[in-house]
N, C-alpha and C positions, 0 to 999 in steps of 0.2 A: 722749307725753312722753319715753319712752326714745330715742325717732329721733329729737327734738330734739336731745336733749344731746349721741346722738352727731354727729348733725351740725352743732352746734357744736367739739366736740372733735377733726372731722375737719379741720373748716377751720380751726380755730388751730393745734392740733398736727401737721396733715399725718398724720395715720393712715390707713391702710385705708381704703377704703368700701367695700369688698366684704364682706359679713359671712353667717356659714353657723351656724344654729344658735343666733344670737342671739350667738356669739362674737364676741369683736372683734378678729381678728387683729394685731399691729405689725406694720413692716414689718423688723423686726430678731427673730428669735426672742432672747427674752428669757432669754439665760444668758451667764455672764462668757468663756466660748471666744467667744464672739462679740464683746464688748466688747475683749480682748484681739486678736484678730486684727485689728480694726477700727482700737485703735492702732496696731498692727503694721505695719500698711499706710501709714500715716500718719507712720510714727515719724522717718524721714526728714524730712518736711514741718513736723512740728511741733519737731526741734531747731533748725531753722533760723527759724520763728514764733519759739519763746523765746528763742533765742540775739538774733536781731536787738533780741529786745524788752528784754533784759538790757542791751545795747551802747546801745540809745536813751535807757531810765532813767539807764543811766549818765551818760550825755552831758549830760543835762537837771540830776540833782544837782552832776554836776561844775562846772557852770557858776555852778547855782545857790552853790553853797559857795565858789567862788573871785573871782567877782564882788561887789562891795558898790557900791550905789548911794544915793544921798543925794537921799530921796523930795519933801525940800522943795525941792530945786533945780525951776525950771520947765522948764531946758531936759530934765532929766532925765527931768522926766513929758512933755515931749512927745515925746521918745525909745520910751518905753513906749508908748505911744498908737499909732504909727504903725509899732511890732514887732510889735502885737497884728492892726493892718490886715497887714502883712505874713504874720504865718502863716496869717490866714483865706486868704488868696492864694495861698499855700505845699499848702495842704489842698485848696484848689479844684482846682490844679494837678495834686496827685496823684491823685485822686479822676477828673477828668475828662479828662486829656490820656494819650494812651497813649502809653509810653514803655520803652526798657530799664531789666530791675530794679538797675542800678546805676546808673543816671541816679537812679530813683525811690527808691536807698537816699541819694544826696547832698541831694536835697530832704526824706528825713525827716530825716537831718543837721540840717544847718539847721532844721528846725523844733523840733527838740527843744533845739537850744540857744540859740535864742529862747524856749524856754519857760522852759529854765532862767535867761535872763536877766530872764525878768518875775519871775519868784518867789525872786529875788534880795533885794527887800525886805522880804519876807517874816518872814527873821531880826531884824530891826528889829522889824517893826509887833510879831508874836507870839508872838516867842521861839525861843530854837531847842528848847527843850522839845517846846513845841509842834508844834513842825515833825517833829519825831523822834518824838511819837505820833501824829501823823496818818499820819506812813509805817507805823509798824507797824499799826495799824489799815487803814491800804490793804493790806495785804500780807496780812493776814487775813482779809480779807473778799473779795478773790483768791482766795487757797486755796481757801474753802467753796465760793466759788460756783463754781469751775472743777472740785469734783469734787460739787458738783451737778450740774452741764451732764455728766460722766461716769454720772452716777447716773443721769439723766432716758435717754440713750442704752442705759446697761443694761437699763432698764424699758422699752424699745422706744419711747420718744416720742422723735417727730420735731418739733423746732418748726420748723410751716412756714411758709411765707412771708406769707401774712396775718397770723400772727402778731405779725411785727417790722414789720412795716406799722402793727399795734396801737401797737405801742410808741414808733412814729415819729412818729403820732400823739399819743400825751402829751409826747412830748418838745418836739415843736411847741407844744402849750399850757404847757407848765414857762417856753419859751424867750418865750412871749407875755407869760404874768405875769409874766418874771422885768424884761421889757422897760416892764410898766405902774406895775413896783415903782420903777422908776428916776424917774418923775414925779407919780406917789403915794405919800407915808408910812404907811406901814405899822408894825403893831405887831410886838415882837420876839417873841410868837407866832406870826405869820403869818410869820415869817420861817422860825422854825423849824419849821414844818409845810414848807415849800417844799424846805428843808435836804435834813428828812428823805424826802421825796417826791423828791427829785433823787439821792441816796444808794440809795432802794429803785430807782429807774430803773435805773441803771446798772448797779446790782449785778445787775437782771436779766438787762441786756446782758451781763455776760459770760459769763450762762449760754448765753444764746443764739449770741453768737459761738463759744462752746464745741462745741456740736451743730451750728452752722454750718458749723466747721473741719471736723471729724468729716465731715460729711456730702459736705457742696459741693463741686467740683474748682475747684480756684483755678488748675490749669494752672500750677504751680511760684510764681504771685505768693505768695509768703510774705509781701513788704514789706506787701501790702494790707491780709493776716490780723493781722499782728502790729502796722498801725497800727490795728487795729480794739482791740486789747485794749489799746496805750498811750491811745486816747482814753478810755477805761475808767477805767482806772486814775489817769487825770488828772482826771477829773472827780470821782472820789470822794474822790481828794486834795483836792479844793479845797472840796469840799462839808463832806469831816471838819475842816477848817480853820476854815471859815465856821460849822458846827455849835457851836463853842468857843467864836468872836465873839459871837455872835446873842445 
């Protein structure tokens, strides 16, 4: 039983498999010189991860706050419709074509100011109350989880790569029912389980892109790292939104 669990724990977390003694070594000796140096090393890579990720948010409220669009117009929602096809395109691109990192900082350009041009309606349908606590609530639930993702690296856990494989996985079944919900009514229960299950995902992700940073060599793509934490952060935005409608 006990070789089970650790060899569960080896293959989500990425830990040791070498064990002496019944110990279970990490692969980080578990003390804060180390989680310090670790940033340290890093510290370079990740003002340029947050910095870019700062100039993106920005760009995305900028838009969104300066923009007003008039959601009953029809030519309007097809406009929206076919922004939406565009940034999936936008993300394909960056994701799959390999490019210079300032080719690939002008295509998240563009993507985020297409997202701020979707959630332009936004102030209409829910208020800007609303919209101004679901940012604070993303920006919170940022914090915890990014110095969880610090905490889980203090304590020597690596989340390795079957891990986020795991997670890619629910993400694929969220993205299936959220697809079956579209042609089935559903009760505003079942929404909000879905809500909060899409909110607990992601919040995961940023632990995991956390210890990802930390870990991985990205080979100076910063844009990559720091679009992994803007999908993040967008997804909980619109989860904590939708959590308020439901």
């Amino acid at each position: 039983m006990t070789y089970a669990k650790s060899s569960v724990y080896n293959t989500l977390f990425g830990g040791n498999s070498k064990q002496s003694g019944g110990a279970k070594p990490s692969i980080f000796k578990a003390n804060l010189t180390d989680l310090f140096k670790l940033i340290t090393d890093k510290k370079e890579f990740f003002i340029m991860v947050f910095a870019n990720l700062i100039a993106q948010l920005g760009i995305t409220y900028y838009v969104m706050e300066k923009v007003n669009l008039d959601t009953n117009d029809t030519e309007t929602k097809k406009q929206l419709k076919y922004l939406g096809y565009l940034n999936i395109l936008i993300i394909i691109i960056i994701a799959l074509v390999p490019m210079p990192s300032w080719l690939k900082f002008i295509f998240f350009c563009a993507f985020s100011a297409i997202w701020g041009y979707l959630f332009s309606p936004l102030r209409q349908v829910v208020g800007e109350d609303a919209v101004k606590m679901a940012m604070m609530g993303t920006i919170s639930i940022f914090a915890l989880m990014f110095a969880l993702g610090l905490g889980l690296i203090l304590s020597g856990i690596q989340l390795g790569y079957k891990f986020g494989l795991m997670m890619f996985y629910f993400l694929l079944i969220l993205l299936l029912i959220r697809i079956v919900q579209l042609f089935i009514p559903t009760s505003s229960l079942t929404k909000k389980i879905m809500t909060i299950s899409s909110l607990l995902l992601f919040s995961v992700y940023i632990v995991y892109d956390t210890n990802s940073i930390l870990q991985r060599n990205y080979y100076g793509d910063f844009i990559t790292a720091s679009m992994d934490y803007y999908l993040d952060i967008l997804n909980i935005f619109i989860n904590l939104l939708s959590f308020g409608r439901d």
